[in-house]
C-alpha positions in Angstrom: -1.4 6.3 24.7 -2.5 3.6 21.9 0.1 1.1 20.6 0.2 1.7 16.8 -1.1 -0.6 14.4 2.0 -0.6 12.9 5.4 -0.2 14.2 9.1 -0.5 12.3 11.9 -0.7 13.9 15.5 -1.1 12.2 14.3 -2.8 9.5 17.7 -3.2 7.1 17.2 -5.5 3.7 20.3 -6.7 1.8 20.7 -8.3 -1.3 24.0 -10.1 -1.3 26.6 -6.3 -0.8 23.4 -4.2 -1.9 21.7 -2.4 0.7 18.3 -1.7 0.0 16.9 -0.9 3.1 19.0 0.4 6.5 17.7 1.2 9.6 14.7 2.3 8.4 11.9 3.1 11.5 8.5 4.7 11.6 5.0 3.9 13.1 1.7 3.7 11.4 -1.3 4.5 13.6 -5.1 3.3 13.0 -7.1 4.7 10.1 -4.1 6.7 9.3 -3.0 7.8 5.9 1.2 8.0 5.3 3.0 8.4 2.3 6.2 6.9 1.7 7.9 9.0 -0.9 11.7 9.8 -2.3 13.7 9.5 -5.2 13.7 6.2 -7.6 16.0 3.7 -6.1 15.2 4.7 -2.5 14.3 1.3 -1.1 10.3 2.2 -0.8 9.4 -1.0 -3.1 12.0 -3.1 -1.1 10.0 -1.9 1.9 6.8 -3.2 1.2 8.1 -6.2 -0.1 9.2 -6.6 3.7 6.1 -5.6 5.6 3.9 -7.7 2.9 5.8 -10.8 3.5 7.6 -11.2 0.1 11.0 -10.6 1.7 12.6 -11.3 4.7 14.3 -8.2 6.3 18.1 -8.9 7.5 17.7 -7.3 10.4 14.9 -5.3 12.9 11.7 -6.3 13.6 7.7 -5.6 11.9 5.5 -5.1 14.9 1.4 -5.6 13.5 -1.4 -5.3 15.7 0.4 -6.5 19.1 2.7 -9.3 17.6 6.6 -8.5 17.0 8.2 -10.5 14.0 11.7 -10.9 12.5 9.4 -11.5 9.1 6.3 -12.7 8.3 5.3 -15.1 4.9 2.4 -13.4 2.8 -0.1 -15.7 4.2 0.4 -14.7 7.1 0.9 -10.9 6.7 -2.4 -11.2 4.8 -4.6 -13.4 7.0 -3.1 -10.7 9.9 -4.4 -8.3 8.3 -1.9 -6.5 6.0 -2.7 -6.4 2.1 -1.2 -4.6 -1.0 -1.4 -3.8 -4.2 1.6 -3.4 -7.2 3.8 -0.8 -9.0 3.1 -3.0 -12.0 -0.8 -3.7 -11.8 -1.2 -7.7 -11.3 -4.6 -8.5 -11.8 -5.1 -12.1 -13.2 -6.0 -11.0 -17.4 -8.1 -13.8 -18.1 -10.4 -13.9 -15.1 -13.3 -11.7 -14.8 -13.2 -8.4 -12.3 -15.7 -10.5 -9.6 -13.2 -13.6 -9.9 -10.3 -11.2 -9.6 -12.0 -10.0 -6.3 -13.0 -13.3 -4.8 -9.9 -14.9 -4.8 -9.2 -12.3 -2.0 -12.7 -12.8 -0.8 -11.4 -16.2 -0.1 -9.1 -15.6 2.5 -12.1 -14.8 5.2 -14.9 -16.9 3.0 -14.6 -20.6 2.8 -18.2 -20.2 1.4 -18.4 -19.5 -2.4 -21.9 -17.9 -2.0 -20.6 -15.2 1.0 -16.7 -14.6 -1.4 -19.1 -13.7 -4.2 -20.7 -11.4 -2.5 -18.5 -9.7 -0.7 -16.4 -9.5 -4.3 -19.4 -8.0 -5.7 -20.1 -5.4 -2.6 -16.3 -4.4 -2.9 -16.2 -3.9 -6.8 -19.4 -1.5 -5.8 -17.4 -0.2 -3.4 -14.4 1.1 -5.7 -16.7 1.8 -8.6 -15.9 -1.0 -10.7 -20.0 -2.9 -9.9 -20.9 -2.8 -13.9 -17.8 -4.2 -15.1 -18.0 -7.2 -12.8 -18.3 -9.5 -15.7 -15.1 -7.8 -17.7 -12.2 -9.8 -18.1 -9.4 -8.2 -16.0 -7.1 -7.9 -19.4 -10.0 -5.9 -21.5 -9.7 -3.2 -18.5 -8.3 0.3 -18.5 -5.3 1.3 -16.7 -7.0 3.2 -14.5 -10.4 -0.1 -13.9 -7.3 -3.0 -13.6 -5.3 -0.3 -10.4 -9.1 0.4 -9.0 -9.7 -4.0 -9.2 -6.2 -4.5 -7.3 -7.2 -2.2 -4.7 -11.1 -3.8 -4.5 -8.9 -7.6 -4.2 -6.7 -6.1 -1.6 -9.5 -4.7 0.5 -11.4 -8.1 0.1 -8.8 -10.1 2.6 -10.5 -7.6 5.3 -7.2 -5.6 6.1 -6.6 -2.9 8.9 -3.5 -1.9 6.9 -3.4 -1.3 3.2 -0.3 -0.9 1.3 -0.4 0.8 -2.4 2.1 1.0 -4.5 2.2 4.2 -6.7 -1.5 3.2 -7.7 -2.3 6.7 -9.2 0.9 6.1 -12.1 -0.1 6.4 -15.4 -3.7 7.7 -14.4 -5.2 11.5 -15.6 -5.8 14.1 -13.8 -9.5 13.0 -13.7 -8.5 9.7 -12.7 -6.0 11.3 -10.0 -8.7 12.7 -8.2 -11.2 10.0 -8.5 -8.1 7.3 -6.8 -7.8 10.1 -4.4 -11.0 10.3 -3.1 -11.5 6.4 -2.9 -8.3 6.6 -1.0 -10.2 9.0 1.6 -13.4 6.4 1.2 -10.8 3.7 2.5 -9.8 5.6 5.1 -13.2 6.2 6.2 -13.5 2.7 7.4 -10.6 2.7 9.8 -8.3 1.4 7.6 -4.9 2.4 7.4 -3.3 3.2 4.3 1.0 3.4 3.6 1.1 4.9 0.0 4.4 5.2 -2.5 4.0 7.9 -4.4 5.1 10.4 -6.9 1.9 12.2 -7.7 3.1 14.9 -5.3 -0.3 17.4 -5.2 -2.6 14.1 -4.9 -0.7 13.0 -1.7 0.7 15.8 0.2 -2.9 17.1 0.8 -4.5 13.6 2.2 -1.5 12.0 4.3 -1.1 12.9 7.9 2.6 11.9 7.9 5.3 11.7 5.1 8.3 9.5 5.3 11.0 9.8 3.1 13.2 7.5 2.4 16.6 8.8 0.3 19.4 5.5 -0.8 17.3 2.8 1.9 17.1 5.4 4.6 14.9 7.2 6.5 15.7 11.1 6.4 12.4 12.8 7.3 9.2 11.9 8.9 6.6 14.4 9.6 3.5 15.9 8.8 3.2 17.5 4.9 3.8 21.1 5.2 6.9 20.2 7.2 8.4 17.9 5.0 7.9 20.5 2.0 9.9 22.6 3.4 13.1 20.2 4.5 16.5 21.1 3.1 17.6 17.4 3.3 14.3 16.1 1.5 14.9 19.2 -1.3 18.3 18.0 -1.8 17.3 14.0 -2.0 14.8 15.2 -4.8 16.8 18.4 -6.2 19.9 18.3 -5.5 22.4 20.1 -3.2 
């Protein structure tokens, strides 16, 4: 059986008595698409804040591609191969769309020449090719989430981690992120998505986990996490 790209296990994150995160464990595989869903204030920001480097779990360990690690800095997480995108788009506003994307060309291309046009092949890629000259700032809501996820996918990752990227979007917009999503996926690159867009993400993920107060209570495919009285509760109410 393969080893899973990705593999939590136990990860807990506390902020001083707060806990954010406890126990939580679940395994990604290659090309796979999983959504991470549950109520507000369920830890699934906290989360990717771990896996992406920006904080270091209390406990458990992040096993990526082979390695096991009590917590990894994002440099590291994203020259391993591990990138992400925002809840709250952060693009830099007064750099154009191809400068946004090079500066995660950069990672893998010491070579201005090769970053520039990789950036360029990526912002083809996600759609945004004829705005390549816009400044980031003069985008649309939907452009500046679309140019996060071309930058992300410039470091060259096998996992890709976006954060409720289809918020604030129309329903037009919904589908287009979908299908990119699905594009994504399409190269063998695994995607971990926090979302509430319920109808764009129930249909494309081969696993939901749910996380309800920083823990885990249901993992499984879509149509059986529909249907799970604690996940109905988490969202509904008892």
């Amino acid at each position: 059986m393969t080893a899973p790209l990705l593999a939590v296990r136990g990860l807990t994150k506390y902020f001083g008595g707060l806990s954010a995160n406890e126990d939580v464990s679940f395994a990604v595989d290659r090309g796979e698409i999983v959504g991470l869903i549950g109520p507000n204030g369920a830890g699934k920001t906290t989360l990717f804040n771990c896996l992406a480097g920006f904080y270091a779990p209390t406990a458990g360990t992040i096993e990526f591609d082979g390695e096991t690690f009590a917590a990894l800095s994002p440099e590291r997480a994203a020259r391993m191969g591990i990138a992400r995108t925002f809840q709250i788009v952060r693009t830099f506003a007064s750099m154009t769309a191809r400068d946004n994307v090079m500066v995660g060309a950069m990672i893998r291309n010491k070579r201005v020449a090769d970053a520039r046009a990789l950036a360029m092949e990526t912002l083809s890629f996600v759609g945004l090719a004829s705005r390549a000259a816009a400044t980031a700032g003069t985008m649309t809501v939907a452009e500046q989430r679309r140019l996060e996820i071309a930058r992300a996918l410039a470091t060259g990752p096998k996992l890709l981690l976006l954060d409720e990227v289809m918020a604030g979007l129309n329903p037009t917009e919904v589908r287009e992120a979908v299908n990119l999503v699905l594009r994504i996926r399409d190269r063998d690159i695994a995607c971990v998505i926090v979302e509430h867009v319920m109808e764009a993400i129930m249909p494309i993920a081969h696993r939901i986990v749910v996380l309800d107060a920083g823990r885990k209570i249901a993992d499984g495919p879509p149509d059986v996490i529909a249907r799970d009285p604690a996940v109905l509760a988490a969202y509904l109410g008892d």
